[in-house]
N, C-alpha and C positions, 0 to 999 in steps of 0.2 A: 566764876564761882569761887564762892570762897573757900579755902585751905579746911576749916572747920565743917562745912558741909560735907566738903567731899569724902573727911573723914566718917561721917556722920552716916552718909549711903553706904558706903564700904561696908561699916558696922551693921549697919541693919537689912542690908541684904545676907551680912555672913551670919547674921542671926534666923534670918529667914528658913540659909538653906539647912541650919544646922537645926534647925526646929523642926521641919520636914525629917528629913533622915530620923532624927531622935522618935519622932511620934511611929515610925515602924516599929523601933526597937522596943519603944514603953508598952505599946500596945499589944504589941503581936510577942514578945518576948521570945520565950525557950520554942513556943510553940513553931506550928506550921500554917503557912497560908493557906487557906479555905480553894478546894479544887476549882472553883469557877472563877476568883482570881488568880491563879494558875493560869487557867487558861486564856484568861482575857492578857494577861502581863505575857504568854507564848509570842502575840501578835505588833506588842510595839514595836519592836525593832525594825523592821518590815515595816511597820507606817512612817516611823520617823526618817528612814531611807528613800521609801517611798517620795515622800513630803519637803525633801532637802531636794532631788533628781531630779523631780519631774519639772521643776519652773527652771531649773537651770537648762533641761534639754527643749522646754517649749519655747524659752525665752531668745527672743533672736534682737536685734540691733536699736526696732522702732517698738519693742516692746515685745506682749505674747504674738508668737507667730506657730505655725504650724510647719514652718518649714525644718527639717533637721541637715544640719552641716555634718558634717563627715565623719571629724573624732569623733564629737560627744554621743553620734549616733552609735559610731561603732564600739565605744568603750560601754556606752547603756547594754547595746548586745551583749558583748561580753561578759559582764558585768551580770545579766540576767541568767545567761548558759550558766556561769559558774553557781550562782545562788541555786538555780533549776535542778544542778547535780551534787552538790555538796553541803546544799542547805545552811552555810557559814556566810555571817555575814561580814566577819574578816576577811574573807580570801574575797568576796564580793567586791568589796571597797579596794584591795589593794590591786588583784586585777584590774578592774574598771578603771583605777588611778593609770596603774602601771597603761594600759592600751593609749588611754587620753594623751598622756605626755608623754608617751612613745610616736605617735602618730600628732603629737602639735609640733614635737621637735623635727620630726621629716620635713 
């Protein structure tokens, strides 16, 4: 690919994301979000978690499987407990992290 395209994507994707973001701020300005996108925007976080885990904990060797191996089952548990009780989905991830490659390096 040539030098000049590559530039070319770079730009217009960083146009993209920066056209997104802008279109919040023009629109919606000083004001406030509308309660029922409040609440629908409460639930991505939790999807896009959701959405990253789940193929990585079904996904086994020869593709989707059902079987679960040991860390990633146990770091999902954990992973779940702490989301169940502290509702963050920082400590979520850093737990679940911290179990996984605590338990891959044993």
């Amino acid at each position: 690919m040539a030098e000049i395209a590559i530039w070319g994507v770079i730009a217009t994707l960083g146009l993209a994301t920066f056209a997104t973001r802008l279109s919040f701020l023009a629109l919606l300005g000083e004001g406030e979000l509308p309660l029922w996108l409040r609440r629908v925007l409460h639930y991505v976080p939790p999807a896009i978690l959701a959405a990253i885990i789940a193929p990585q904990l079904l996904s086994g060797a020869a593709g989707l499987d059902a079987t679960f191996d040991g860390p990633r089952c146990a770091a999902a548990l954990a992973g779940f407990a702490i989301a169940y009780f502290t509702r963050s989905t920082f400590a979520t991830i850093a737990v679940g992290m911290a179990v996984l490659w605590g338990l891959t390096l044993l």
